[in-house]
C-alpha positions in Angstrom: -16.8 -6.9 10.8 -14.2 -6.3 8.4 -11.4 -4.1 8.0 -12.7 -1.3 5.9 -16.1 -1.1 8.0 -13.7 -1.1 11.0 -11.6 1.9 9.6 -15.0 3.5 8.4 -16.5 3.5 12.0 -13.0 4.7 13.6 -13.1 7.7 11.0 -16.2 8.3 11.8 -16.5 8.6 15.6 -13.0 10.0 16.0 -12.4 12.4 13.0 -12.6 15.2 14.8 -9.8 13.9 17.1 -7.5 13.2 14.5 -7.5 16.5 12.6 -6.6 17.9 16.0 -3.8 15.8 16.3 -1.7 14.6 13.1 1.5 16.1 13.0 4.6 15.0 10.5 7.8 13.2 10.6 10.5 15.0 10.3 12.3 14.9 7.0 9.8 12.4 5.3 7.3 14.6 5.9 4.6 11.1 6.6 1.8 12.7 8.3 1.7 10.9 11.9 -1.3 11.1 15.1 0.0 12.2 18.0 -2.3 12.0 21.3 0.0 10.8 23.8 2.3 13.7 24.9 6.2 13.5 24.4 7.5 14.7 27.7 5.3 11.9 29.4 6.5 8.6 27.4 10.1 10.2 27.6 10.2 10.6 31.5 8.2 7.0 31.5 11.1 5.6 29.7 13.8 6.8 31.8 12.4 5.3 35.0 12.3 2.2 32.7 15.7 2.9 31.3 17.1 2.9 35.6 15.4 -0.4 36.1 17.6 -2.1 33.6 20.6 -0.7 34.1 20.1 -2.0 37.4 18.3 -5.3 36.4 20.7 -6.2 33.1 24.2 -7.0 33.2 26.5 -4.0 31.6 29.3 -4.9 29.8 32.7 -3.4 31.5 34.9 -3.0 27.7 35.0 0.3 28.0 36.6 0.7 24.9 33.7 -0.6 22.9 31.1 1.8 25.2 33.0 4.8 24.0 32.8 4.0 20.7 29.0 4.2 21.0 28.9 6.9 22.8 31.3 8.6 20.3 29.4 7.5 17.3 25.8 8.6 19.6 27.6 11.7 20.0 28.2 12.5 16.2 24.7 12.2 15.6 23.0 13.8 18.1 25.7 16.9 16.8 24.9 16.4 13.4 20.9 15.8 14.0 20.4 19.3 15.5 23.1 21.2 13.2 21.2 19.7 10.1 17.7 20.8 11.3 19.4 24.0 12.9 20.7 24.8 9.6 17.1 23.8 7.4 15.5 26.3 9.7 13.4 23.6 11.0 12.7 22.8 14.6 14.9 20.1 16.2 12.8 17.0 16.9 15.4 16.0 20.1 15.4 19.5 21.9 13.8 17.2 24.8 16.1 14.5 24.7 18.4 13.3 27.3 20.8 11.2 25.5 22.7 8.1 27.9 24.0 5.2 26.0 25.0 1.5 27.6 26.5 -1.4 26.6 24.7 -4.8 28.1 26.4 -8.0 28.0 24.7 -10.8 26.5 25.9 -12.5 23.5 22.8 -14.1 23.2 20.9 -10.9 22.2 21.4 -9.6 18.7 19.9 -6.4 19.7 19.7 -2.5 20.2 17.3 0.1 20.8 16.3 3.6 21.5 13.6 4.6 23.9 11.8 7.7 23.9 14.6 10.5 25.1 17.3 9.0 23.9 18.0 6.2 26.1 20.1 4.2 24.0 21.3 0.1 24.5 23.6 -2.4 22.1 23.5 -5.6 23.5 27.2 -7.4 22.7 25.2 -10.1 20.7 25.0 -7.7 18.2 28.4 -6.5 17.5 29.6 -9.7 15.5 26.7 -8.8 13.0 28.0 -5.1 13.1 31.4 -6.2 12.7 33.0 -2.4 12.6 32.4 0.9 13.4 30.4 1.7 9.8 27.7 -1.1 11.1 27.5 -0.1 14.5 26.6 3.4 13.1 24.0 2.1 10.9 22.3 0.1 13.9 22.7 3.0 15.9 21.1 5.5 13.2 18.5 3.0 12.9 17.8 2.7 16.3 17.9 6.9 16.8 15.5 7.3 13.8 12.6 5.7 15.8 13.0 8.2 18.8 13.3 11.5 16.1 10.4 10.0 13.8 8.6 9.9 17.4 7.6 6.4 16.3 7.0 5.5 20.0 4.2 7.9 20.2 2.5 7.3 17.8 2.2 3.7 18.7 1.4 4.8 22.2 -1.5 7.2 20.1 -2.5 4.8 17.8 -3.4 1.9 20.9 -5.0 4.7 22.4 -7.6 5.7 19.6 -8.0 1.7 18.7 -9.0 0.8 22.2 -11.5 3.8 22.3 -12.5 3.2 18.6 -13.6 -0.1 19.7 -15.2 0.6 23.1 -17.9 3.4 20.4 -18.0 0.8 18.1 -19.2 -2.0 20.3 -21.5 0.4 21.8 -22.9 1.4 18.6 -23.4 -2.2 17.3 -25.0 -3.8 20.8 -22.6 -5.6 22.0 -21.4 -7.9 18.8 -17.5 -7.6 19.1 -17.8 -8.6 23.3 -20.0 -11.4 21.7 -17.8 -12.7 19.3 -14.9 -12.7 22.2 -17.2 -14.7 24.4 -18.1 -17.1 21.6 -14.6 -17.8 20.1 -12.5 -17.0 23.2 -10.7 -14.7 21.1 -9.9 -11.2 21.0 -10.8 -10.8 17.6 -10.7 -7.3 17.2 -6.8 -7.5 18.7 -6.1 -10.1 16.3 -7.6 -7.6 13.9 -5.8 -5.1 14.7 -2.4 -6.6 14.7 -3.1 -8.3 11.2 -4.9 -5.7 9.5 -3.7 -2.4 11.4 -0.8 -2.3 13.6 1.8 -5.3 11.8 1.3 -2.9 8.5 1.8 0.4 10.1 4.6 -1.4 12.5 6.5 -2.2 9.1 6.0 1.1 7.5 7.9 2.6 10.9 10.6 0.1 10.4 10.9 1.1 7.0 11.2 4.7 7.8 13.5 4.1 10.7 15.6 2.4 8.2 15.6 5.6 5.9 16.2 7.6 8.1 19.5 5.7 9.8 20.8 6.1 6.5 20.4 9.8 6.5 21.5 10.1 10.0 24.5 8.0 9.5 25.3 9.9 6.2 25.2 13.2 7.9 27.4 11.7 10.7 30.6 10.7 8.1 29.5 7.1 8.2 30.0 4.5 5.3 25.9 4.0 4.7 26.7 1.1 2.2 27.8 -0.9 5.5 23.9 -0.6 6.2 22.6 -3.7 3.8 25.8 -5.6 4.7 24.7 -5.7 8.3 20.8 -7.5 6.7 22.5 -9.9 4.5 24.9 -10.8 7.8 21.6 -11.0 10.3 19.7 -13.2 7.4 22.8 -15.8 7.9 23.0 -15.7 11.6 18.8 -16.3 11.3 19.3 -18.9 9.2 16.2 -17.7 7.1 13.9 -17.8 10.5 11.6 -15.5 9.5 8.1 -15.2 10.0 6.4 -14.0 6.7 6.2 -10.5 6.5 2.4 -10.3 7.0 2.3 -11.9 10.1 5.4 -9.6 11.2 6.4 -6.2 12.7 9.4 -6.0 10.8 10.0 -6.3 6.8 12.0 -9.2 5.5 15.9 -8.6 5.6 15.5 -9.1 1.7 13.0 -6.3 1.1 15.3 -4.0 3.9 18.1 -5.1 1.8 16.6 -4.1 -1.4 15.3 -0.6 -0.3 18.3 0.1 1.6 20.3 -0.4 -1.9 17.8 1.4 -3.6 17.9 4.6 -1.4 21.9 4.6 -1.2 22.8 7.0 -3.8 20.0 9.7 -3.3 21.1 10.3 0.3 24.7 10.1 -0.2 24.1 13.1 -2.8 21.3 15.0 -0.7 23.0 14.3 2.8 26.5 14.3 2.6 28.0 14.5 6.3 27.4 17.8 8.0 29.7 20.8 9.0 29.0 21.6 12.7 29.1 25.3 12.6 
């Protein structure tokens, strides 16, 4: 079956459940699904979040923690006081922001859960190198909980598995037959190549919009933002997988739209008064 049959058959037998539930990102305006319900990833993530706090070694350089938690804290401000003062509703009214620091060099890493559950792994603070970078990680990182990209991922499994329970329903059997035959689950595979790695990229993209925005509304240098790409393309080595077969885009296309989008949001979000 290929991909535009595929997408043909899940418009068909789920239309009606989409239309009920597409929403939009806030500030791009992307049209999104939404099934899954916010309050329940975001309480899922912060049992998740107590396990590795408990599991992962925290780092005890409490000088560095504050400075997350200080730059976390100029965002989350400036977040709600820009969307307060668009008249538009604030996309982290049920967050519960926490940040920690977890020491492991190894791991050039850092990441947002649903809430607001923030981590920065050490590893990644020699590709930050300064406060600027940090802040661009960070707004990164914070973009994918506001754009509610977790959700949608959680939605988007969620109609794909049903999708292809109708659709192997509807067609006798053929897609359980072609597993069984090749061993393979060839609608996953499917998926991942020809749904979820594409849509997966266009969230990374928009995260990385949107950190730029964020930052810029915080006071942060944003041209630190492709300075921290061309730094985590050296420490790679050029390691990439190519971008089709990825989640990510290429650290030269993030550098390229990341230049590209520089001057626009400097002019249309210069940092924020908190009123």
């Amino acid at each position: 079956m290929n991909r535009r049959k595929f997408l043909n058959y899940v418009g068909c037998s789920c239309g009606s459940l989409l239309l009920a539930s597409c929403s939009t990102v806030p500030i791009t305006e992307r049209r999104q699904l939404k099934l899954i319900p916010e309050y329940k990833l975001n309480a899922q993530a912060a049992q998740i979040y107590e396990k590795i706090k408990s599991n992962e070694k925290l780092s005890d350089d409490k000088k560095k923690l504050n400075e997350i938690k200080e730059i976390g804290k100029r965002m989350e401000d400036s977040i709600s006081e820009y969307f307060y003062q668009s008249n538009l509703q604030d996309p982290t009214t049920q967050f519960d922001w926490e940040y920690i620091l977890i020491d492991n060099d190894k791991v050039k890493n850092a990441w947002c859960m649903p809430g607001g559950k923030i981590a920065v792994y050490t590893g990644i603070l020699d590709v930050t190198k300064n406060t600027h970078g940090l802040a661009a990680v960070m707004g990164h990182e914070i973009a994918h909980a506001v754009a509610k990209h977790s959700v949608e991922r959680a939605s988007r499994a969620t109609l794909i598995n049903t999708s292809t329970q109708i659709i192997d329903i509807v067609t006798g059997g053929k897609i359980s037959q072609v597993n069984r035959t090749t061993g393979m689950n060839t609608v996953g595979l499917l998926s991942q190549l020809g749904l979820m790695n594409p849509f997966n990229r266009k969230q990374e993209s928009e995260a990385d919009y949107l950190g730029l925005v964020f930052s810029s509304l915080s006071g942060y240098d944003i041209r630190e933002a492709p300075k921290i790409w061309e730094r985590m393309k050296k420490a790679n080595k050029g390691k990439e997988p190519p971008e089709f077969m990825s989640t990510h885009p290429s650290s030269a296309n993030r550098i390229k739209k990341l230049n590209g989008w520089m001057s626009s949001v400097i002019l249309e979000y210069p940092p924020i008064e908190i009123s």
